[in-house]
C-alpha positions as CSV (number, residue, x, y, z in Angstrom):
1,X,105.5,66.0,134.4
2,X,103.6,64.5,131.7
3,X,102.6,61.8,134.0
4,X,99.7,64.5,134.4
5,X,98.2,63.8,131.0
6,X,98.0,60.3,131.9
7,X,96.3,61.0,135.5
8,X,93.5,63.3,134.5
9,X,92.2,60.1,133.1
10,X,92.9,58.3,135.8
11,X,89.0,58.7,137.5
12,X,86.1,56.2,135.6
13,X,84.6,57.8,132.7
14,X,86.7,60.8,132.0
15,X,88.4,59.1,128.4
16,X,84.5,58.9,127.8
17,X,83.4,61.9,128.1
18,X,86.1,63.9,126.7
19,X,86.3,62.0,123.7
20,X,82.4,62.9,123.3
21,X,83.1,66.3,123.7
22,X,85.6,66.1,121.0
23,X,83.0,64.7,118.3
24,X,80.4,66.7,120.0
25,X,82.9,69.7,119.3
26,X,83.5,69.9,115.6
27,X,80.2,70.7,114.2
28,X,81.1,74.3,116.3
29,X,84.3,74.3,113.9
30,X,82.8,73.2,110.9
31,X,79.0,75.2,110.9
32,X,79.8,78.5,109.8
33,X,82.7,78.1,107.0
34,X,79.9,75.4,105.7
35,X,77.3,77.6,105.4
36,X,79.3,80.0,103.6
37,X,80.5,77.1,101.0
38,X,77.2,75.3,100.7
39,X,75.8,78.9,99.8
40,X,78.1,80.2,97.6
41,X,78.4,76.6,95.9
42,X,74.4,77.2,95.6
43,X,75.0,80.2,93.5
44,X,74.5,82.5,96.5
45,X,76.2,85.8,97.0
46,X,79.2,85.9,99.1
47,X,77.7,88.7,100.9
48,X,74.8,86.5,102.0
49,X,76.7,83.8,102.3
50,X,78.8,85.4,105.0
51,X,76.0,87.4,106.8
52,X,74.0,84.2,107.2
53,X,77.2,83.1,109.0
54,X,77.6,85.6,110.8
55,X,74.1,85.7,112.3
56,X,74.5,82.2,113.3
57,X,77.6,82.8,115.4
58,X,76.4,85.9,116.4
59,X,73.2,84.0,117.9
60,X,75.6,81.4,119.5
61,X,77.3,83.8,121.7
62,X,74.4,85.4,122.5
63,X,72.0,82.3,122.9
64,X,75.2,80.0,124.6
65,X,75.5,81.6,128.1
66,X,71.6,81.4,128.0
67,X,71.8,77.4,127.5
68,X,74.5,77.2,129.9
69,X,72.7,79.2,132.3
70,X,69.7,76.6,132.4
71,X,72.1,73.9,132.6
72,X,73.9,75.1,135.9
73,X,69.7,75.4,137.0
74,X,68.8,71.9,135.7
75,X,71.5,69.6,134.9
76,X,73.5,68.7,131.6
77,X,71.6,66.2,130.0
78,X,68.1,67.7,130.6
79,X,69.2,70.8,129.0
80,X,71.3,69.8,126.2
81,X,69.4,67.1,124.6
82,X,66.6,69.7,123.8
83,X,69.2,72.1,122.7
84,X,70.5,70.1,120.4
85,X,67.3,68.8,119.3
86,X,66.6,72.0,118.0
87,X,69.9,73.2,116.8
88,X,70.0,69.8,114.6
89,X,66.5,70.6,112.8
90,X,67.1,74.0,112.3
91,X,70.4,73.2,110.7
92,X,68.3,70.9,108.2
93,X,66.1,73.5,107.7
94,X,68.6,75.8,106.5
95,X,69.7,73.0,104.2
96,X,66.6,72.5,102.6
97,X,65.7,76.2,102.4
98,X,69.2,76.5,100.3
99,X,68.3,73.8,98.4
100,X,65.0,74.7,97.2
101,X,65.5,78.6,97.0
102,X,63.4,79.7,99.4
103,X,63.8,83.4,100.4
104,X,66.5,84.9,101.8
105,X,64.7,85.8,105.3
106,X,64.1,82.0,106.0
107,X,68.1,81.5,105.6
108,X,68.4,83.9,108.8
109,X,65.9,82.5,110.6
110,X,66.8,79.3,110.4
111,X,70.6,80.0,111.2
112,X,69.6,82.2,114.4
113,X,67.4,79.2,115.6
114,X,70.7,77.0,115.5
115,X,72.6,79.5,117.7
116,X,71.0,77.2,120.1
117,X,73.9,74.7,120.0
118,X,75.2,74.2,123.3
119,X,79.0,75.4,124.2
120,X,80.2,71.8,124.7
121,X,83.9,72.9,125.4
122,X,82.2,74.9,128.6
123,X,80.6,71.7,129.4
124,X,83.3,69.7,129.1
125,X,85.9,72.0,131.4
126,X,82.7,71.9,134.0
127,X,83.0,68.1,133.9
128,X,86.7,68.3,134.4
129,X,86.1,71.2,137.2
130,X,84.1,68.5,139.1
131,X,86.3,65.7,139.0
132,X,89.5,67.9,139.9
133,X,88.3,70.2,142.6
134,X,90.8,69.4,144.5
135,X,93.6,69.0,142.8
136,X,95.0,72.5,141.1
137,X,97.8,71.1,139.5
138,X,95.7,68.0,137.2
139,X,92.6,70.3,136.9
140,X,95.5,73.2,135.3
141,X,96.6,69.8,132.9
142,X,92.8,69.3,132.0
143,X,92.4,72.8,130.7
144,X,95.7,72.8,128.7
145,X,94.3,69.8,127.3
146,X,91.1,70.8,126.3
147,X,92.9,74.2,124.7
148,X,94.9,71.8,123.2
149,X,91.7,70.0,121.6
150,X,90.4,73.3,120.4
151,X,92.8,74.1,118.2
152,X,92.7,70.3,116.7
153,X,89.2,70.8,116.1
154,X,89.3,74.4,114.3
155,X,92.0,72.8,111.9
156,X,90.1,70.0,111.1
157,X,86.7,71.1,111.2
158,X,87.3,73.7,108.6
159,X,89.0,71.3,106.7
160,X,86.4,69.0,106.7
161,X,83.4,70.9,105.9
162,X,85.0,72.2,103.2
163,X,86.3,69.0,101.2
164,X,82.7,67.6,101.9
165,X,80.8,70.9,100.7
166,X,83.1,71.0,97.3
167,X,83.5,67.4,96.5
168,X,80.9,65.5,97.3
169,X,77.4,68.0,97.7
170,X,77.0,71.8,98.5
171,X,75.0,70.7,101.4
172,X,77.6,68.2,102.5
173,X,79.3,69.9,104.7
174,X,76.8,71.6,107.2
175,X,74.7,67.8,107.1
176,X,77.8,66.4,108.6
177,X,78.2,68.8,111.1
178,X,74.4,68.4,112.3
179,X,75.1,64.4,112.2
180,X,78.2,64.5,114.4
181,X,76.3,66.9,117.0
182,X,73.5,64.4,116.9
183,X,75.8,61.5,118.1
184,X,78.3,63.5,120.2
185,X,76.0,65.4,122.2
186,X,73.8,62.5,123.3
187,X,77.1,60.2,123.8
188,X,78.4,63.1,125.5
189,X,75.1,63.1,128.3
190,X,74.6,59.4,128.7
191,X,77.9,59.9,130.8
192,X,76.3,60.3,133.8
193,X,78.8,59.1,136.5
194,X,81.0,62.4,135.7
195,X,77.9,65.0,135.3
196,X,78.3,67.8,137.8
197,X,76.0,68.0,140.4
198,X,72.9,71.0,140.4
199,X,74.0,72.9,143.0
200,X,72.1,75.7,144.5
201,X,73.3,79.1,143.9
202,X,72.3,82.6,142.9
203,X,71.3,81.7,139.2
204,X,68.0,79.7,140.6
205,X,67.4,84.2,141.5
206,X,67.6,84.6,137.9
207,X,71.1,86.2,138.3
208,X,73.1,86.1,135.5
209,X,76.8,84.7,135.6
210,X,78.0,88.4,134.6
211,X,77.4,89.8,137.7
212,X,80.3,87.4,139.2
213,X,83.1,89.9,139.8
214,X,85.5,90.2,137.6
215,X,83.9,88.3,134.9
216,X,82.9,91.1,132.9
217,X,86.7,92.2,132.1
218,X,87.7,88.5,131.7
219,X,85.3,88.6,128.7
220,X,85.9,91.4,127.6
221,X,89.4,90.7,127.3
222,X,88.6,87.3,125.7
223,X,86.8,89.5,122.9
224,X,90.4,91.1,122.8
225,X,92.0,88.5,122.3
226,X,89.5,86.9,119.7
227,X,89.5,90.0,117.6
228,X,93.3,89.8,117.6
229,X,93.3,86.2,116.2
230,X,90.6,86.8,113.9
231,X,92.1,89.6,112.3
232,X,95.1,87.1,111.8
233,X,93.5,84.4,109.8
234,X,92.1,87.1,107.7
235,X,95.3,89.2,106.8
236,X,97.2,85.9,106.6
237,X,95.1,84.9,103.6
238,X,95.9,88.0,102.3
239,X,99.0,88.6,102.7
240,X,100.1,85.0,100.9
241,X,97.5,86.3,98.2
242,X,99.9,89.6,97.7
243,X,103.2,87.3,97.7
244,X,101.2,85.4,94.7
245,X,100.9,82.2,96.7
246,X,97.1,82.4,98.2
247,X,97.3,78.5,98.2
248,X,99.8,78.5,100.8
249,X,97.6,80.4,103.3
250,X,95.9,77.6,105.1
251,X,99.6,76.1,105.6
252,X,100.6,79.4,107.2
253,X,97.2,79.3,109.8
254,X,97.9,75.6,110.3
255,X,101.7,76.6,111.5
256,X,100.1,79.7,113.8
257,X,97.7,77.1,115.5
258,X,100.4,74.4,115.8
259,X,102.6,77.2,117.5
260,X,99.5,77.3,120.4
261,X,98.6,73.5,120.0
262,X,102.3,72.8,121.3
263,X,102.6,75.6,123.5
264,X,99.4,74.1,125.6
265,X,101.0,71.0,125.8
266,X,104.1,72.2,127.5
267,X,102.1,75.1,129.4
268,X,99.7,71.6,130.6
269,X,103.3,69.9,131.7
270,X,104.4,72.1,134.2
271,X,104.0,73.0,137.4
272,X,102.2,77.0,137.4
273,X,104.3,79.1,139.6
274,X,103.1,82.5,141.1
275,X,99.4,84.2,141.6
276,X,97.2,83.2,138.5
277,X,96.5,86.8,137.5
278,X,100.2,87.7,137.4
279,X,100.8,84.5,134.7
280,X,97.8,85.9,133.0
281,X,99.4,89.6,132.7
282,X,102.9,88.3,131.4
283,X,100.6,85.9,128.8
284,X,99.0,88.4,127.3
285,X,101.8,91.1,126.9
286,X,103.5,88.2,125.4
287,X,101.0,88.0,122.7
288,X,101.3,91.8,122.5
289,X,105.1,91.6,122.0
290,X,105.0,88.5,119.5
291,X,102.0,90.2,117.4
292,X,104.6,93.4,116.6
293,X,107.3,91.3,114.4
294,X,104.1,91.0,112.1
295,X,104.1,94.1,111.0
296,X,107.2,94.0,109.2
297,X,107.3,89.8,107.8
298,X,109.3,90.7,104.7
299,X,107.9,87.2,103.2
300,X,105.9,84.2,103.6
301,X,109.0,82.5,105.2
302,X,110.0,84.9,107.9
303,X,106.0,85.1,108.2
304,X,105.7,81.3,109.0
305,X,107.7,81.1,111.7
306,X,106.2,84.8,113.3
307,X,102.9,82.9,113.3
308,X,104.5,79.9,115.1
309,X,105.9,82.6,118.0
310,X,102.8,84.3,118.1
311,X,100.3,81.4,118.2
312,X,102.5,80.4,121.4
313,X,101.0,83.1,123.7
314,X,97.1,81.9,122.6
315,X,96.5,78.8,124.4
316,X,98.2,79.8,127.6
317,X,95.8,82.8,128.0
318,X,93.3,80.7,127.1
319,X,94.1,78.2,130.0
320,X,95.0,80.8,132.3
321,X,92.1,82.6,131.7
322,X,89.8,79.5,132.3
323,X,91.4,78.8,135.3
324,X,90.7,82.5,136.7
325,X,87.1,82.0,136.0
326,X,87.1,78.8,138.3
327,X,88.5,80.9,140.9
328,X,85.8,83.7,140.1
329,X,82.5,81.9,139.8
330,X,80.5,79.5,142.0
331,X,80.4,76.0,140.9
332,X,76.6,76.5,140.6
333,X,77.3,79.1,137.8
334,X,80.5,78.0,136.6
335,X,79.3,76.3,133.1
336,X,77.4,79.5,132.0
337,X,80.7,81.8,133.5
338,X,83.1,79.9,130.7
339,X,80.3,80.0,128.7
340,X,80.5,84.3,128.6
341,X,84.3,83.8,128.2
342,X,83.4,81.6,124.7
343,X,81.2,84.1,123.7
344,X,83.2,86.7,124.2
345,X,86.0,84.9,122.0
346,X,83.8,84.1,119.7
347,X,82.5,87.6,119.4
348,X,86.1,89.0,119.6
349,X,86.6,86.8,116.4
350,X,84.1,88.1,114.1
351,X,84.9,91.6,114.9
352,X,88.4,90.8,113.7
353,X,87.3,89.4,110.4
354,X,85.5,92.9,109.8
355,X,88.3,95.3,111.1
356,X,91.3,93.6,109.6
357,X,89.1,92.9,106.4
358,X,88.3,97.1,106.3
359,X,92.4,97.9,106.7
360,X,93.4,95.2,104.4
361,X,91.4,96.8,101.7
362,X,92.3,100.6,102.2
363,X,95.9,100.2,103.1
364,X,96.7,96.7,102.1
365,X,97.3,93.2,103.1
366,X,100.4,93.6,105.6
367,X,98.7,96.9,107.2
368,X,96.2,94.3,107.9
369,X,98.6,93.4,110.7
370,X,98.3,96.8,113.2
371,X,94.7,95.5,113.8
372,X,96.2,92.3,115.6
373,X,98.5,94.5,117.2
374,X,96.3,96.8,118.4
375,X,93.6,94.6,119.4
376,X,96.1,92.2,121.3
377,X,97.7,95.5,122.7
378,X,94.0,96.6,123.9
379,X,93.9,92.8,125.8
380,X,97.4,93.3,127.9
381,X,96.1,96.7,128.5
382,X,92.1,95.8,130.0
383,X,94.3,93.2,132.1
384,X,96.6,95.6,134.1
385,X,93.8,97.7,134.3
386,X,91.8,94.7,135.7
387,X,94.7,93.4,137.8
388,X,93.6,95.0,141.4
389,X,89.6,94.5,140.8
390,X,90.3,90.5,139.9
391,X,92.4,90.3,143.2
392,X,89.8,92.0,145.3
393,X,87.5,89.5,143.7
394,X,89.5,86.4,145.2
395,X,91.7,85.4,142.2
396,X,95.2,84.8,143.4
């Protein structure tokens, strides 16, 4: 079975492109936890610090399926090298503005205007889309993969940007991030042998991806699911800050992603069985059920290894759920369709950094918990409810 890893590469140019997409991939990671040290390290307000973030992912999952959009219209390369172009200078504008104190409105501006960074790991599953059209089982290995690659990247990303920002310059850290998108993403386009074809379809109407049905609830459980492991990170932190051992915190999110990183592996092995939306119903109930033993961790320990169960139903509704919208959407809208389902992650994420933030500080760190619960509760939930429409819709 994991003869499958090795075939996905087997067409010219794949190993090149998805290694691209990796570089091209970490500045996503590493932009908004460097913007919040480079600002802070500035002598910037935390408050700032985080709503500058904020607005910058915010503008990336609202500016994303836009860019993706034009790019099912016009092609990879024409579209991303401009977006990229201007994601690149406003990230050194916001550098320079921090640098030289300039007022706090230029901060947001220039963090919306690099919301234009294109949603590589879309474009990088619509490569793989193309080259395994026809072939469920490698194109099902490809997306494990990727999901796989994701969680690399948000462990070392972080990681990164961080150790630049508070050891070698404030600005560090979000510089490096615009350097890596400036070589990944044109790397990333010169590989033109696997760039999906423009096809026509209904976005050249102006029809936006969203209208695909089904699409809609797929995102919106994606913002479900995001909110669930948003709130996690948050509560985790403090949870090891009310056991005394805050320091421990990023060992404890590293064991929750390595409990999805490994599950995608496996989940990438073997051979699917049964309709796609009935694997995606059992996938995320299991996240419901694994989230509950949270509630009650009566230590760091016990704690670890609920993380490691719980980060095991992540990457296989991640997976899943990419595979659904390649059942759902037109491969002349397909790249601005995973594009919503990013967003809607994305989006899911930040509202779980301000819900689980609220509870921790009312009721207390390990309360913190009933928001992943509940929001991961709310995801199996939208996806039973979802179940008949997505069939009607041609998922099987």
């Amino acid at each position: 079975m994991l003869s499958d890893y090795r075939r996905i590469f087997s067409p010219a140019g794949s190993l090149l492109f998805s290694t691209a997409g990796f570089v091209s991939r970490l500045p996503q990671s590493m932009i908004g936890v460097g913007i919040v040290i480079m600002l802070s390290q500035l002598g910037g307000a935390y408050w700032l610090a985080g709503s500058v973030s904020a607005t910058q992912a915010l503008a990336t999952a609202v500016i994303g399926p836009q860019i993706s959009q034009l790019v099912d219209r016009h092609g990879q390369r024409r579209v991303v090298l401009p977006a990229t172009a201007v994601t690149v200078a406003a990230i050194c504008a916001l550098l320079l503005c921090a640098r030289y104190a300039a007022p706090d409105w230029t901060l947001y501006v220039a963090a919306a205007a690099a919301g234009c960074m294109p949603s590589m790991g879309a474009l990088v599953r619509s490569r793989w889309a193309e080259i395994h059209r026809e072939s469920p089982q490698l194109l099902h290995t490809a997306y494990s993969l990727e999901s796989v690659l994701d969680e690399v990247v948000y462990i070392i990303g972080p990681i990164l940007a961080i150790t630049l920002s508070t050891r070698v310059s404030a600005e560090t850290g979000p510089l490096t991030a615009a350097v890596l998108l400036a070589v990944g993403v044109p790397l990333f386009a010169a590989q033109r042998r696997t760039e999906p074809p423009v096809r026509p379809g209904p976005q050249h109407a102006g029809g936006s991806a969203l209208h695909v049905p089904g699409l809609g609830l797929l995102a919106l459980t994606a913002t479900s699911v995001g909110a669930s492991y948003g709130s996690v990170e948050v509560v985790t932190v403090a949870f090891a800050d009310a056991h005394h051992h805050k320091a421990l915190s990023g060992l404890l999110l590293g064991v929750y992603a390595l409990g999805s990183g490994l599950a995608g592996a496996v989940f990438g092995a073997i051979r699917p069985r049964g309709a796609i939306t009935r694997r995606l119903l059992v996938s995320v109930w299991a996240m419901a059920m694994a989230m509950a033993p949270l509630l009650f961790a009566p230590s760091l320990a016990a704690l670890a290894g609920m993380l490691f169960v719980a980060g095991m139903a992540i990457a296989p509704i991640l997976i899943t759920t990419m595979g659904l919208v390649g059942c759902l959407a037109s491969a002349s809208q397909l790249t601005e369709s995973i594009t919503w389902i990013v967003s809607g992650l994305s989006v899911g994420v930040a509202l779980g950094y301000a819900m689980s933030g609220w509870v921790v500080d009312a009721a207390g760190a390990a309360a913190g918990y009933r928001v992943s619960c509940a929001t991961a509760l709310l995801a199996a939930s939208t996806v039973s409810l979802a179940l008949p429409r997505l069939i009607r819709a041609g998922a099987q």
